[in-house]
C-alpha positions in Angstrom: 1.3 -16.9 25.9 1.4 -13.1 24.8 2.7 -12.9 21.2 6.4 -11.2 20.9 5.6 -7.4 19.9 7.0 -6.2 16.9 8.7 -2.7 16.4 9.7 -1.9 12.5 11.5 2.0 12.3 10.5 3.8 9.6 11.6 7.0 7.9 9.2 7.9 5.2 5.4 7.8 4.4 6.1 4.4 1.5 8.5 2.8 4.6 5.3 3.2 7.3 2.3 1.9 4.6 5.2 -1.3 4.5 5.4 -1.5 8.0 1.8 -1.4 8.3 0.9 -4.1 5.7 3.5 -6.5 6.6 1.7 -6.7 10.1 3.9 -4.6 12.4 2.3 -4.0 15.7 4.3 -0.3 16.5 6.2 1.8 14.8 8.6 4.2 14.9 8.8 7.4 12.9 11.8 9.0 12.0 13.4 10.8 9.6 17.6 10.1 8.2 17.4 6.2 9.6 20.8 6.4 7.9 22.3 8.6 10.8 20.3 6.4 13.5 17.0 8.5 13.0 16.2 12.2 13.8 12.6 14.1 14.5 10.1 13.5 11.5 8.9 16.4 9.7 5.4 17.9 10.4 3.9 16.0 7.1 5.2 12.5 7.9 3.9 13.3 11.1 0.9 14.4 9.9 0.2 10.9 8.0 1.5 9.2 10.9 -1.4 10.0 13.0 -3.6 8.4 10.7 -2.1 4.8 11.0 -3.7 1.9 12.1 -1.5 1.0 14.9 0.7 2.8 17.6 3.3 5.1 16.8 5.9 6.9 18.1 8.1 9.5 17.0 11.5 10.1 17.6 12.9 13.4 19.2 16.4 14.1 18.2 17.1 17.4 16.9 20.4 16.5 15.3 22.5 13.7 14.2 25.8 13.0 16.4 26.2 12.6 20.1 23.1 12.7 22.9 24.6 15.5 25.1 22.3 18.4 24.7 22.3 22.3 25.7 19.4 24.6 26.2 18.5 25.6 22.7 18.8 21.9 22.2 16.4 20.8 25.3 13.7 23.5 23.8 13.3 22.5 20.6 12.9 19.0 21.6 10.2 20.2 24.4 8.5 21.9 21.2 8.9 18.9 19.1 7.5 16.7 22.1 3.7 19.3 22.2 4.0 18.5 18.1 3.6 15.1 18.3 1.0 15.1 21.0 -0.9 17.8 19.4 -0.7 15.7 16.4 -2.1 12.7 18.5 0.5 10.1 18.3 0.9 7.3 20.6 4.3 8.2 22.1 7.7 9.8 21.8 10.9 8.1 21.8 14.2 10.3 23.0 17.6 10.0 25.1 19.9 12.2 26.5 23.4 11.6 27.6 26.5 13.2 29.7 29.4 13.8 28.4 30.6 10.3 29.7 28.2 8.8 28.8 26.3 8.3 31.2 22.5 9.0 31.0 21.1 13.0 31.8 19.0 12.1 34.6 18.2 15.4 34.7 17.3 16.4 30.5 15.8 12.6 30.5 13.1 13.8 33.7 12.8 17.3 31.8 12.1 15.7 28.9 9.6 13.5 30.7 7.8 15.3 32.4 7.2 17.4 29.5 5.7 14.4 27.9 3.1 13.1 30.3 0.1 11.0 28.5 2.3 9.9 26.0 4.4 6.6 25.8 8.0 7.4 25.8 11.1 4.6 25.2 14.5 5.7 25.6 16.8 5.2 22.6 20.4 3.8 22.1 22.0 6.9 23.7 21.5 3.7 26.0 24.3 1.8 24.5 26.6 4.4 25.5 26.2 3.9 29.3 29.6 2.8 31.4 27.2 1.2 34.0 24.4 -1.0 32.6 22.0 -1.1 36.5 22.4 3.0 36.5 21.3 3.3 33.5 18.4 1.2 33.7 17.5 3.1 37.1 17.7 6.0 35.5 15.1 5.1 32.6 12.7 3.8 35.8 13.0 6.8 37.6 12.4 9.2 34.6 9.2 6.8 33.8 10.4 5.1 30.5 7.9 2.0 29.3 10.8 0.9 27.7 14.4 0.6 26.7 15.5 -0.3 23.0 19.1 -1.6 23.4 21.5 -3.1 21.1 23.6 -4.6 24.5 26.3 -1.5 23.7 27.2 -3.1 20.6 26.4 -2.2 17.1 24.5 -5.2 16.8 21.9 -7.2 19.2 23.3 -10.3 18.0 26.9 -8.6 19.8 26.0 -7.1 22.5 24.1 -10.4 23.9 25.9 -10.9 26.8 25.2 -7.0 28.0 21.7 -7.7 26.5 21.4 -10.6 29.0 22.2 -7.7 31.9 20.6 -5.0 31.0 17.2 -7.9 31.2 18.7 -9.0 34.7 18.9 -5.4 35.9 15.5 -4.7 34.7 13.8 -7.5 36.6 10.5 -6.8 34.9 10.6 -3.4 36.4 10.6 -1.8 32.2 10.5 -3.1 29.1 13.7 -4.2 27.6 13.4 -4.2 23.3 16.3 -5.6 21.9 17.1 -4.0 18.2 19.7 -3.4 15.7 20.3 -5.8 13.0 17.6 -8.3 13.4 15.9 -10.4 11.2 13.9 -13.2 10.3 17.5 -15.0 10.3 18.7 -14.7 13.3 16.4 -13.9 15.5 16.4 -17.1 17.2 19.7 -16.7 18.6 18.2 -13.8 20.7 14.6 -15.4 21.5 16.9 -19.0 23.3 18.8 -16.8 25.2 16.8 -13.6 26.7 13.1 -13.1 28.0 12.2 -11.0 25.4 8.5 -9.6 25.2 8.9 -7.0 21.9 11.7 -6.2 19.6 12.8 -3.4 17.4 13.6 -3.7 13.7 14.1 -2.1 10.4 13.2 -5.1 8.3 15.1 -2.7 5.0 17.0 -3.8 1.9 19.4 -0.9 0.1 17.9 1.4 -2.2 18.8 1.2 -6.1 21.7 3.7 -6.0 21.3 7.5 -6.9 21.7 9.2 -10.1 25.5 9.7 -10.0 24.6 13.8 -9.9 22.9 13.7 -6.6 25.6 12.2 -4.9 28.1 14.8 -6.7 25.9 17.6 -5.4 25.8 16.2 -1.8 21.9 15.9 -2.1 22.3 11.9 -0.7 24.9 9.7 0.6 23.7 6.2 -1.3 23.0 5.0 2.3 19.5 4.9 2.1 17.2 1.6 2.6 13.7 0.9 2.2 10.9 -1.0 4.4 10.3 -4.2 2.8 7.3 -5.4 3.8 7.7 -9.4 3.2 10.7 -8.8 5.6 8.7 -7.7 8.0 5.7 -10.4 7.5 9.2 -13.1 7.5 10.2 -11.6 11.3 7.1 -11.9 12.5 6.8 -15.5 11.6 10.0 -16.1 12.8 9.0 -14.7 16.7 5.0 -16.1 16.4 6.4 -19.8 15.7 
């Protein structure tokens, strides 16, 4: 039986060295996991491309909603020949409508634009009014994969649309189930869905800020940290 793959998001170089260690076979590379992850800078990038194992980078230009213009569009298609140029492993974007529903359009744009490299579709997902035109959608714009949260904050949640969004699939993509999981709880998800890789952040807080950078607005106090024995605990928890 192929082992359960094992995603950990990451958005600094001390988070992806944790990641790595604790045994994580992909990751993703972000930057502000805080605000549900935006485009890495050229450095973390830069160090990126020298891991050990797969990674992917996020292309989101801005924190907020998925629905993107033309200056928008652009600087993620110039974000996109970065990360190749760099020679990661894959990207990882989403674009939405205003109602919601997936840009079928921007998605194939953005797509097409990426050819040779692996590409999932984000939680812009979890927005979707109609789980089987969504997951069309991420099939005909040539998605590996869909990370999903089952249109709830959590995986744990959003089960039951979890358990759709695998029935619409029929082994057609990859379905990654993520938000919230640990070595914990887990099983909940593994006795209920089909599930082939997952998506984690495997963080604890960080120690609170000097009380002068939050005056100044130079954090938020939201920040967490990759800890790698939680990520050597999930995999144990999926591998037994």
């Amino acid at each position: 039986m192929t082992p359960i793959l094992l995603e950990i998001c990451v958005d600094d170089a001390e988070g992806l060295s944790a990641a790595i260690e604790g045994g994580a076979d992909r990751v993703e590379l972000c930057s502000a996991l805080q605000l549900g992850g935006l485009t890495p800078s050229p450095g973390l990038i830069a160090i990126a491309a020298q891991a050990t194992i797969p990674v992917y980078a996020m292309i989101r230009p801005r924190a907020g909603d998925f629905v993107y213009g033309t200056s928008d569009l652009d600087q993620m298609l110039l974000d996109i020949d970065a990360v190749r140029a760099a020679g990661l492993a894959g990207v990882v974007f989403g674009a939405s409508r205003p109602d919601g529903r997936l840009d079928h359009k921007a998605l194939d744009r953005l797509s097409r634009h990426a050819d040779g490299l692996g590409r999932t579709l984000h939680r812009a997902f979890d927005l979707v009014p109609d789980i089987d035109e969504a997951v069309q959608i991420a099939i005909d714009t040539d998605f590996e994969r869909i990370l999903t949260s089952g249109r709830a904050p959590t995986a744990l949640e959003g089960l039951d649309d979890l358990e759709k969004t695998f029935a619409a699939a029929a082994g057609r993509i990859a379905i990654m189930p993520g938000s919230g999981l640990t070595a914990e709880n887990v099983k909940t998800l593994l006795s209920r869905l089909p599930i082939t890789e997952i998506h984690a952040s495997c963080s604890t807080a960080a120690p609170a800020p000097d009380e002068n950078i939050l005056r100044l607005g130079f954090g938020d106090g939201l920040r967490r940290n990759t800890d790698k024995r939680r990520v050597e605990a999930l995999i144990k928890a999926i591998r037994q």
